[in-house]
C-alpha positions as CSV (number, residue, x, y, z in Angstrom):
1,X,17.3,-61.1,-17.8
2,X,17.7,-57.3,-18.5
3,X,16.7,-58.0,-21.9
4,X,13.1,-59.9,-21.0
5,X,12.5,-57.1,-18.6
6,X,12.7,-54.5,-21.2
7,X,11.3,-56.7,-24.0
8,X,7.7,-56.9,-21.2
9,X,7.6,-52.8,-20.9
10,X,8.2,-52.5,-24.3
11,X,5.4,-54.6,-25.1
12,X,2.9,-53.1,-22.2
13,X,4.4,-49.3,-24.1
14,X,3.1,-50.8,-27.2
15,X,-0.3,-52.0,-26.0
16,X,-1.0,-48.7,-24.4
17,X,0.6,-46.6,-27.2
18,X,-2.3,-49.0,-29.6
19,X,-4.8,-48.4,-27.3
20,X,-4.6,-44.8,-26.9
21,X,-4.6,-44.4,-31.0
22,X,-7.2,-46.4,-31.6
23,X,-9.3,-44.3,-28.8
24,X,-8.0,-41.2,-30.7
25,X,-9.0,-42.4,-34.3
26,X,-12.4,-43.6,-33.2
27,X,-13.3,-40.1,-31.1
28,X,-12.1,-38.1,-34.2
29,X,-14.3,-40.4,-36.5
30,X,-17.0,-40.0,-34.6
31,X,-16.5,-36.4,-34.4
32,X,-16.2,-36.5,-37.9
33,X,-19.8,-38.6,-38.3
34,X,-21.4,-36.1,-35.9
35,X,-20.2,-32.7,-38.3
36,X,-21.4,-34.3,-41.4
37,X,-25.1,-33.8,-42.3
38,X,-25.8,-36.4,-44.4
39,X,-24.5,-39.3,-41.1
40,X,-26.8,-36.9,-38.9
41,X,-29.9,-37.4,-40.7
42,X,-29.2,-41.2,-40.9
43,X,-28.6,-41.6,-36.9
44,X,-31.7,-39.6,-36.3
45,X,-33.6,-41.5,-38.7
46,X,-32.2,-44.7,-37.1
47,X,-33.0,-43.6,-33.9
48,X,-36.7,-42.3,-34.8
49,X,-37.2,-45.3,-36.2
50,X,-36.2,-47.7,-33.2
51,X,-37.4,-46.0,-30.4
């Protein structure tokens, strides 16, 4: 029983721990987008264009 207790929080430490990189990877590539010129001029195209 001890075992399937800790197998569950390992799982839920997992999903969190994937969760939390994936947020950090996709801030930092946006970050990323947002400092390079050439991806700013293509959003504010895209946007000048839609709206």
């Amino acid at each position: 029983m001890n075992s399937g207790f800790s197998k569950v929080s390992n799982l839920k430490v997992n999903r969190a721990s994937k969760i939390a990189i994936t947020l950090t990877s996709s801030t930092f590539f946006l970050y990323a987008l947002g400092q390079a010129p050439i991806f700013k001029n293509i959003i504010a195209g895209a946007f000048s264009c839609s709206s």
